[in-house]
KEBA-28506 format. One record per residue (C-alpha): residue in one letter; x, y, z; residue number from 1. Coordinates in nm, 3 decimals, always signed. Layout:
N
+--------+---------+---------+---------+-----+
! residu !      px !      py !      pz ! num !
+--------+---------+---------+---------+-----+
!      a !       X !       Y !       Z ! NUM !
...
+--------+---------+---------+---------+-----+
This chain:
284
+--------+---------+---------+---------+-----+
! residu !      px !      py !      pz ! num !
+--------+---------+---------+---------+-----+
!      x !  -2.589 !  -2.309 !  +4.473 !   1 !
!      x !  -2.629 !  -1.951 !  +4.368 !   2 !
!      x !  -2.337 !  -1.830 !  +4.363 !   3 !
!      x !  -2.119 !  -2.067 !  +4.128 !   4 !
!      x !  -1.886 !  -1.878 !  +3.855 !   5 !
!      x !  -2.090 !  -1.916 !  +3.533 !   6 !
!      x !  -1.782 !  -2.054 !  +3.279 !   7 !
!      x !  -1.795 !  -2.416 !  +3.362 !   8 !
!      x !  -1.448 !  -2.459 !  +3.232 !   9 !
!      x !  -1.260 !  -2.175 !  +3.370 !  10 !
!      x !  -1.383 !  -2.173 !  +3.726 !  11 !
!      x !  -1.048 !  -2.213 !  +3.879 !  12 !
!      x !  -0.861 !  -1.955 !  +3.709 !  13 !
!      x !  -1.143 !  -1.690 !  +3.744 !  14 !
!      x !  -0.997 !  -1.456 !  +3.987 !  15 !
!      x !  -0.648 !  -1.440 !  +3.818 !  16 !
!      x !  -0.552 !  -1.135 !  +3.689 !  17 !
!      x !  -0.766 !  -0.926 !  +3.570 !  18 !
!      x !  -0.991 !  -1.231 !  +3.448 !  19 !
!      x !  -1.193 !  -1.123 !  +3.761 !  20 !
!      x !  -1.458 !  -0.888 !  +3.596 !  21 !
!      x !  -1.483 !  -1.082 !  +3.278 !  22 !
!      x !  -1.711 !  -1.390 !  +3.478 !  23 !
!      x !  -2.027 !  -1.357 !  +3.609 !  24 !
!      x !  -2.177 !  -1.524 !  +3.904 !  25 !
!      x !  -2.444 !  -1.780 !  +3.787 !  26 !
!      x !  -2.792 !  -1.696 !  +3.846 !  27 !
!      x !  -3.042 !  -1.971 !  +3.681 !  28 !
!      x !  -3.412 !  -1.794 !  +3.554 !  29 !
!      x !  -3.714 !  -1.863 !  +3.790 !  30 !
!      x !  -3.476 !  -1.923 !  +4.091 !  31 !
!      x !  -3.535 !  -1.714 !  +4.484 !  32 !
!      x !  -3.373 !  -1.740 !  +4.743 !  33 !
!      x !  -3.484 !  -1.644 !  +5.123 !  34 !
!      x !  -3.370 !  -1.401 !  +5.371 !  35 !
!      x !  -3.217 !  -1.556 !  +5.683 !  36 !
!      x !  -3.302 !  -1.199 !  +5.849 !  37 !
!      x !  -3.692 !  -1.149 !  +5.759 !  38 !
!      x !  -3.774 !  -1.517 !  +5.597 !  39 !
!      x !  -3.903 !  -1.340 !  +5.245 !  40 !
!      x !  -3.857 !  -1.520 !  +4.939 !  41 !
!      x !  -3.662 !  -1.270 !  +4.681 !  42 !
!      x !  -3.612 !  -1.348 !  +4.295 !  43 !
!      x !  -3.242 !  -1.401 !  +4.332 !  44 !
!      x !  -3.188 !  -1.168 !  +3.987 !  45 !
!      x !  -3.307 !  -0.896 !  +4.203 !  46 !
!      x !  -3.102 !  -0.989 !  +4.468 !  47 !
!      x !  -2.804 !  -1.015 !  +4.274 !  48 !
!      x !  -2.855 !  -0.651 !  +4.136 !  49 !
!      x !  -2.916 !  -0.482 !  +4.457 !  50 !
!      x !  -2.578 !  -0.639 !  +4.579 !  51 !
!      x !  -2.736 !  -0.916 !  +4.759 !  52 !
!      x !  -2.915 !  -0.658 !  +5.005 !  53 !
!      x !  -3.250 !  -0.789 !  +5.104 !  54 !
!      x !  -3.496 !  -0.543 !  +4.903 !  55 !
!      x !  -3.734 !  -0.576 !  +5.182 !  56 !
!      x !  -3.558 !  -0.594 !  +5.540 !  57 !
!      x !  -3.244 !  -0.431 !  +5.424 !  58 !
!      x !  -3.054 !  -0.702 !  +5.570 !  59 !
!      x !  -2.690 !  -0.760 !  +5.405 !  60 !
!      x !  -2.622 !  -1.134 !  +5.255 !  61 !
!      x !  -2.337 !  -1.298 !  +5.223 !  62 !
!      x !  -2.110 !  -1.251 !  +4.890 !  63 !
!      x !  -1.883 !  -1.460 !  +4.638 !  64 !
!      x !  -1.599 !  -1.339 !  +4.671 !  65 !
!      x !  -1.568 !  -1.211 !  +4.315 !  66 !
!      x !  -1.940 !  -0.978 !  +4.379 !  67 !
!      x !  -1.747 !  -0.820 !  +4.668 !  68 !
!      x !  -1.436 !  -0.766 !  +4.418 !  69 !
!      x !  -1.670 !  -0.579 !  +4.204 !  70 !
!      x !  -1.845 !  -0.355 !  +4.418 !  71 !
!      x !  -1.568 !  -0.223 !  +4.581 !  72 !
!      x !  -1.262 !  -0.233 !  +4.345 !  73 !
!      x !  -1.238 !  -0.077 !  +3.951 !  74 !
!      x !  -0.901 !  -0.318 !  +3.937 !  75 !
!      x !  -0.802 !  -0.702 !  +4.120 !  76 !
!      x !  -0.509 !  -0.870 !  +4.007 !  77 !
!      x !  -0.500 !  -1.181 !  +4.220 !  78 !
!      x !  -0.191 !  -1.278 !  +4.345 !  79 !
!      x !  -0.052 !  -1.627 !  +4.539 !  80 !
!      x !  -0.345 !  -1.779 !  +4.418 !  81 !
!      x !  -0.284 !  -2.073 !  +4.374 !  82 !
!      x !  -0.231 !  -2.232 !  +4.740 !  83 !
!      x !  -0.330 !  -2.524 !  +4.895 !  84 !
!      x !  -0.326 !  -2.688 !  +5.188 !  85 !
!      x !  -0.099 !  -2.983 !  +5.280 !  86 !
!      x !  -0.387 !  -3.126 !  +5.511 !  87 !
!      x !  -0.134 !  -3.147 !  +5.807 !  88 !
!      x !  -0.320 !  -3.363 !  +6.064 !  89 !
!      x !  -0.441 !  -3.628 !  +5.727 !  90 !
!      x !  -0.843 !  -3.550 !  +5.851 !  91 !
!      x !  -1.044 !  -3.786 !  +5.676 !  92 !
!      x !  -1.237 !  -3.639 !  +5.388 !  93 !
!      x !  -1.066 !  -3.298 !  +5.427 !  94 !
!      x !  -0.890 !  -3.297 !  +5.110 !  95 !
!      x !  -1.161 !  -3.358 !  +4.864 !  96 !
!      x !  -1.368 !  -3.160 !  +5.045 !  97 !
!      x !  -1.106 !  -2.880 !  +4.926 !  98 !
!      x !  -1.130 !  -2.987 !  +4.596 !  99 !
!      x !  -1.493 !  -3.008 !  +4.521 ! 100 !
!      x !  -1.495 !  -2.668 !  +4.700 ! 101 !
!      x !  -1.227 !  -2.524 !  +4.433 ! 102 !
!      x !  -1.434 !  -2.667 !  +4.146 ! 103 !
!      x !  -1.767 !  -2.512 !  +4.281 ! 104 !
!      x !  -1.672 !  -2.160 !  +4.396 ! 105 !
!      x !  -1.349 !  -2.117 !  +4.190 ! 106 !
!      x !  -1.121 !  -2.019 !  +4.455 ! 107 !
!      x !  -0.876 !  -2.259 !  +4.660 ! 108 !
!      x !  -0.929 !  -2.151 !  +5.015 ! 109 !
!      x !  -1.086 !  -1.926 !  +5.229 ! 110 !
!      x !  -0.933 !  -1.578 !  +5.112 ! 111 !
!      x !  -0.832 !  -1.419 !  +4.810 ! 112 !
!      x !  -0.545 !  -1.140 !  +4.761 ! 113 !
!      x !  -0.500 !  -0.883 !  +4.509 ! 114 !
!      x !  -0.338 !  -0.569 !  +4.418 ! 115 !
!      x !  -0.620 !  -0.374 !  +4.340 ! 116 !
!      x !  -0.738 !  -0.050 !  +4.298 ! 117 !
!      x !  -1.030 !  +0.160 !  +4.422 ! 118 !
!      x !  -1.144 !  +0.463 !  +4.147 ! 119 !
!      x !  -0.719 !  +0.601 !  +4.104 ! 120 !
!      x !  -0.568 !  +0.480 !  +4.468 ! 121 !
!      x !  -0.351 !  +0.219 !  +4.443 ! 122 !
!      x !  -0.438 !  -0.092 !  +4.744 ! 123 !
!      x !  -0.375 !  -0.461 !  +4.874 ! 124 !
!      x !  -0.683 !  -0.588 !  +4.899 ! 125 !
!      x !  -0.782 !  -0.936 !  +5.097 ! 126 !
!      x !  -1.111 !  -1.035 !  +5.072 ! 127 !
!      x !  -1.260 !  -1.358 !  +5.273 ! 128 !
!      x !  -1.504 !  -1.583 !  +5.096 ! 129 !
!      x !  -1.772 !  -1.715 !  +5.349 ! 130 !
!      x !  -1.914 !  -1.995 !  +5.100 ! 131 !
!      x !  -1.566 !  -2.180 !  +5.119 ! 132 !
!      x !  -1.544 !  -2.349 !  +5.489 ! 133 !
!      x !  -1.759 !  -2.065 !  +5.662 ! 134 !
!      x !  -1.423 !  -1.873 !  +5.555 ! 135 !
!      x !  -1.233 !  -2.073 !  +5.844 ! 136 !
!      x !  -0.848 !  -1.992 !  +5.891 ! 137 !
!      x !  -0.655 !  -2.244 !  +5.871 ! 138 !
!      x !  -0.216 !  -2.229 !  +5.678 ! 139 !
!      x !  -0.316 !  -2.134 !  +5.363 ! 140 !
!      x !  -0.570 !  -1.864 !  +5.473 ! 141 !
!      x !  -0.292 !  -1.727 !  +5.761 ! 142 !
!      x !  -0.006 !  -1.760 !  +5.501 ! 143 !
!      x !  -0.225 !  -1.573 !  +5.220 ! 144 !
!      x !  -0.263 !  -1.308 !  +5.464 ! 145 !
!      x !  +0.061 !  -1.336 !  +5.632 ! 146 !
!      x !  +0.194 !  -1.272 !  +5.249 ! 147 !
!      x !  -0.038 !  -1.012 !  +5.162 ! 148 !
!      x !  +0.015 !  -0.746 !  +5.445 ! 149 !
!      x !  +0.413 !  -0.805 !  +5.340 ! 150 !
!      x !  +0.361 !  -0.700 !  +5.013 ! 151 !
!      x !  +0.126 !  -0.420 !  +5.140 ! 152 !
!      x !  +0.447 !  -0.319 !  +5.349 ! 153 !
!      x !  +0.713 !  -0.304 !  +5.082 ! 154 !
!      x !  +0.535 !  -0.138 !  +4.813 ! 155 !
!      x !  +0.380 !  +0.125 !  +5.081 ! 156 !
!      x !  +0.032 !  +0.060 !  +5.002 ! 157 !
!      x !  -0.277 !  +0.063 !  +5.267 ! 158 !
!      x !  -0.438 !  -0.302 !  +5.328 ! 159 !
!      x !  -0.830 !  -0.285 !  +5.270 ! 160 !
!      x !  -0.979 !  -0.617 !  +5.448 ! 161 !
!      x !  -1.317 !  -0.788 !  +5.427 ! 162 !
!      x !  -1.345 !  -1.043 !  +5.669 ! 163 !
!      x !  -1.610 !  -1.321 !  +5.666 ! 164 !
!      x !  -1.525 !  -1.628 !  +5.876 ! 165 !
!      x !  -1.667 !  -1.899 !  +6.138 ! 166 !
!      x !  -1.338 !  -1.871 !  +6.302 ! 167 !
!      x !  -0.990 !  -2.150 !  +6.302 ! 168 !
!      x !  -1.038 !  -2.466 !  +6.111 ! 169 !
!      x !  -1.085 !  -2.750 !  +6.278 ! 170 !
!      x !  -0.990 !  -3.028 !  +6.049 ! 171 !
!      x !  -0.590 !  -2.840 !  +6.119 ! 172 !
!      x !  -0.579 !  -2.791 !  +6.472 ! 173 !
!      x !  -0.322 !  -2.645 !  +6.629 ! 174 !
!      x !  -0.179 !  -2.501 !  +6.324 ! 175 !
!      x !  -0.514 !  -2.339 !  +6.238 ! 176 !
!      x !  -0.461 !  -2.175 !  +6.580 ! 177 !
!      x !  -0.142 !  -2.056 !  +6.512 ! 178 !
!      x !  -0.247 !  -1.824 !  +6.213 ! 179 !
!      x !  -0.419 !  -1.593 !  +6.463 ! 180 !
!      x !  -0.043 !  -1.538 !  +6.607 ! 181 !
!      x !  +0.083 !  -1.531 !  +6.246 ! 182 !
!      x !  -0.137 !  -1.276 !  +6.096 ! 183 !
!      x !  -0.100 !  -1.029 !  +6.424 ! 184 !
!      x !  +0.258 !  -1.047 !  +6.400 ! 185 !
!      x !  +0.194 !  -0.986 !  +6.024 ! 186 !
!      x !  -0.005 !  -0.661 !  +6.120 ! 187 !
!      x !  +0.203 !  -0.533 !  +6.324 ! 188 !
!      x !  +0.513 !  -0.526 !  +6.194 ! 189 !
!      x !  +0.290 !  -0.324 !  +5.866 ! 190 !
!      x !  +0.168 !  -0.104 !  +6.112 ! 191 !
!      x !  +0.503 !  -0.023 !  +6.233 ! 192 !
!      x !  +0.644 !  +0.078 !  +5.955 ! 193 !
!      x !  +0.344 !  +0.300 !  +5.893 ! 194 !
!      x !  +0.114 !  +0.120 !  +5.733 ! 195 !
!      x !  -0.252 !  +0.184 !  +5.680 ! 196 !
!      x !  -0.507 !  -0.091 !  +5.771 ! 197 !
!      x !  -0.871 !  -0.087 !  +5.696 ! 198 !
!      x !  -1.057 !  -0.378 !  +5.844 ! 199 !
!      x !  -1.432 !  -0.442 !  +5.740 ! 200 !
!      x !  -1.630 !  -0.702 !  +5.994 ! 201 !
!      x !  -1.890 !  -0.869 !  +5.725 ! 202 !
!      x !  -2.131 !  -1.161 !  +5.816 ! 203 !
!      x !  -2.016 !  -1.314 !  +6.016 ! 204 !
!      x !  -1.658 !  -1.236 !  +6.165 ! 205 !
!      x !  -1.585 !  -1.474 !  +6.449 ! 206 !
!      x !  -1.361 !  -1.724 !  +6.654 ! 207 !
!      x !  -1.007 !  -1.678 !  +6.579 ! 208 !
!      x !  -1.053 !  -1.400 !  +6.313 ! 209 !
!      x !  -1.214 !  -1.161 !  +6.525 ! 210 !
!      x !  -0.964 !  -1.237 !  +6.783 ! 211 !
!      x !  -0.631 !  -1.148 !  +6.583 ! 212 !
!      x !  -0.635 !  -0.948 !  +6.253 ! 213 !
!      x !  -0.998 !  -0.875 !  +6.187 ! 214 !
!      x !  -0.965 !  -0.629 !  +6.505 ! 215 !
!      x !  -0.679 !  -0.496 !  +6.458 ! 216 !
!      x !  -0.715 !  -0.214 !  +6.189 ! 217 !
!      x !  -0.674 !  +0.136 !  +6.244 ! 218 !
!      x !  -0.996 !  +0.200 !  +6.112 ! 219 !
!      x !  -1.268 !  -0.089 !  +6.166 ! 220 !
!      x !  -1.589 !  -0.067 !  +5.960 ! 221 !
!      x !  -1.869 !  -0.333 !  +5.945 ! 222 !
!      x !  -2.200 !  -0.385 !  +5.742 ! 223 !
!      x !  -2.525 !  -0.388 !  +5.926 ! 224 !
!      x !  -2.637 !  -0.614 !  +6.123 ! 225 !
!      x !  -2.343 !  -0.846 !  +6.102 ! 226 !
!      x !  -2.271 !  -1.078 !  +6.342 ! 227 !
!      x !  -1.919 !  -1.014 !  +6.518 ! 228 !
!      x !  -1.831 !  -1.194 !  +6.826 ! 229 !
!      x !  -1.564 !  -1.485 !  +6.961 ! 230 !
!      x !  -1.748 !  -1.770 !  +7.072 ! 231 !
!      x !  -2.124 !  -1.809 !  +7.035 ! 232 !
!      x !  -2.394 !  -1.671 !  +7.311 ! 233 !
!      x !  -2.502 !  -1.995 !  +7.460 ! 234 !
!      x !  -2.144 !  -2.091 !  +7.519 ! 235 !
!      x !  -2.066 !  -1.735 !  +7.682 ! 236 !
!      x !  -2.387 !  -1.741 !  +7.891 ! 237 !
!      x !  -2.325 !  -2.090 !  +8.056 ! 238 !
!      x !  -1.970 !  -1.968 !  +8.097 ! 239 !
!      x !  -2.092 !  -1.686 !  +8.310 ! 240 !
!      x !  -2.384 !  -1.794 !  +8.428 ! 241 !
!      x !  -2.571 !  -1.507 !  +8.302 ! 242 !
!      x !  -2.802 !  -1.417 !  +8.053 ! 243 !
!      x !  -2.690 !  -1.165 !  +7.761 ! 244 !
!      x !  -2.847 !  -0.866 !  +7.614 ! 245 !
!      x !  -3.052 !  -0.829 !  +7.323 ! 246 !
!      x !  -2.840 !  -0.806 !  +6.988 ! 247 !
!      x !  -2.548 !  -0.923 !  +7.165 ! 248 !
!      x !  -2.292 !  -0.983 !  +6.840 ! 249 !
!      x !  -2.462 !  -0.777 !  +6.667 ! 250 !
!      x !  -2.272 !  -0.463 !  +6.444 ! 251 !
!      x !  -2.469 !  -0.181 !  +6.625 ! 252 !
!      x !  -2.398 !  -0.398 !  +6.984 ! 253 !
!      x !  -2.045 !  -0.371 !  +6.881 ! 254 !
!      x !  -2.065 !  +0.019 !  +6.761 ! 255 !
!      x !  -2.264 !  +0.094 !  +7.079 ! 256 !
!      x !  -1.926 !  -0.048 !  +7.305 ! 257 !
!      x !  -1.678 !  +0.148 !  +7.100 ! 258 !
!      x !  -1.555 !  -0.169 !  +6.921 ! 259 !
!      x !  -1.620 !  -0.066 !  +6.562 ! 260 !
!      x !  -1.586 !  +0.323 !  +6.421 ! 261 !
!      x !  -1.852 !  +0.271 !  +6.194 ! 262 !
!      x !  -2.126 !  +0.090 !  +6.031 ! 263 !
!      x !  -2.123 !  +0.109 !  +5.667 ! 264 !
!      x !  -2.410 !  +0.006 !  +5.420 ! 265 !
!      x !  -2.294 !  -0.188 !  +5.116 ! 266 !
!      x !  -2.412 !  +0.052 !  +4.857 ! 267 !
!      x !  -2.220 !  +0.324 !  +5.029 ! 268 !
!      x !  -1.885 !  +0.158 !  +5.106 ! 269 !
!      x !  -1.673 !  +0.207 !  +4.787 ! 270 !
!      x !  -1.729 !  +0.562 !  +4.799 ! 271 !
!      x !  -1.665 !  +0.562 !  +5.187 ! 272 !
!      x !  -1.348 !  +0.405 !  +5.172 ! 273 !
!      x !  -1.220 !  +0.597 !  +4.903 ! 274 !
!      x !  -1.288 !  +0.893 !  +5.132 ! 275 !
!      x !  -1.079 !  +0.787 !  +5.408 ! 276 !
!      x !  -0.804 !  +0.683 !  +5.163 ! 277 !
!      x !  -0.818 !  +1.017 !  +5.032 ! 278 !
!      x !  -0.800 !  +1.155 !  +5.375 ! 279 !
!      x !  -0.455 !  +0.945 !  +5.426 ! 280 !
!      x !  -0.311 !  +1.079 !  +5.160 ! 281 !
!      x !  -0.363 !  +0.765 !  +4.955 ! 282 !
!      x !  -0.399 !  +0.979 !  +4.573 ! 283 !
!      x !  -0.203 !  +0.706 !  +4.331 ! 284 !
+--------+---------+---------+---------+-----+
């Protein structure tokens, strides 16, 4: 795997505090990887400097969580950390699965919280980690979030949100499901009190994410070409009993139907961001 942290011995605790920019993301000599979008093979040192953007196609890979805490933020001080799941329905294999997880990717779930901040404005910043259970919800992911757009609330600070996730976790069930309910409730009550949300659709952003808090910012962004949907097209088309169009899913699809404001490319989306903070009146 590509994207492991480096320090062998402090891959657990590399997203604490400000620990974050200290670690790199280990990239072995002689290694490639290849696009899923246009099949090249890419040396993977390349890849990693051009922010894991396909030099040929353009097309946007998946990050570590820790490369999309760098790009965006100049500060990321983790907090809550630290939870785990309780493994509620006792699914075989799920727990160590968690754990050898943690111990390759350095984080404990599906979604990592910070207070961060982007060039001088002051944010809470969630960021989902695809490479940890497709970035499926399940407690600790709702709770993380749950917790996150709380503090957001009482310190009076906008919510910046990357999503990347397959959707609810199956190995929790029903309590998986009821995260989507958790996190809405979450949003709105943030909202209410005036709150700025700014939701980012990476790849992918579906199932119960895109169905509760992933669409419900007041300003929704996405990367290209990301794939944004609920459930997948064969499902929908035997549903219906009709065929779909071309790029169905898709970002531009979803720009095209009004369902996004705007697609962003990854090289351009600190410096976006910070312009619609700074058009919120977000200045410390």
């Amino acid at each position: 795997m590509l994207q492991k942290i480096k320090d062998k011995k402090d891959k657990v605790n590399a997203l604490r505090g400000g620990d974050i920019f200290e670690h790199d993301i280990e990239v072995l000599d002689g290694m490639y990887e290849q696009c899923p979008h246009c099949e090249k093979t890419i040396d993977a040192s390349a890849l990693q400097k051009n922010m894991r953007v396909c030099p040929l196609c353009d097309y946007h890979m998946r990050m570590h969580v820790v490369q999309r805490a760098r790009l965006v933020f100049d500060k990321f001080d983790v907090f809550h950390h630290i939870m785990t799941s309780k493994d509620p329905l006792n699914f075989p294999g799920y727990k160590e699965k968690l754990e050898d997880l943690t111990e390759n990717l350095g984080v404990y779930d599906g979604v990592v919280c910070a207070e961060a901040k982007l060039k001088h404005q002051s944010v809470i910043a969630i960021i989902m980690d695809p490479d940890f259970m497709m970035g499926s919800m399940g407690s600790v992911v709702g709770e993380k979030i749950t917790r996150a757009f709380e503090r957001a609330q009482k310190q009076s600070k906008p919510v910046i949100l990357f999503s990347a996730s397959g959707g609810a976790r199956m190995q929790e069930g029903m309590v998986s499901l009821l995260q989507m309910a958790k996190t809405s409730h979450a949003v709105k009550k943030f909202k209410d009190a005036g709150g700025l949300y700014i939701s980012i659709m990476s790849d992918p952003t579906t199932g119960g994410v895109s169905a509760s808090f992933a669409s419900l910012g007041d300003i929704i962004l996405s990367e290209p070409k990301a794939l944004i949907g609920f459930a997948g097209k064969r499902v929908i088309e035997q549903t219906i009993g009709q065929d779909l169009p071309d790029g169905f899913q898709s970002a531009e699809f979803m720009l095209e139907k009004g369902f996004l404001d705007k697609i962003v490319h990854r090289h351009e989306m600190k410096e976006t961001l910070s312009r619609i903070l700074t058009m919120h009146g977000v200045i410390s």
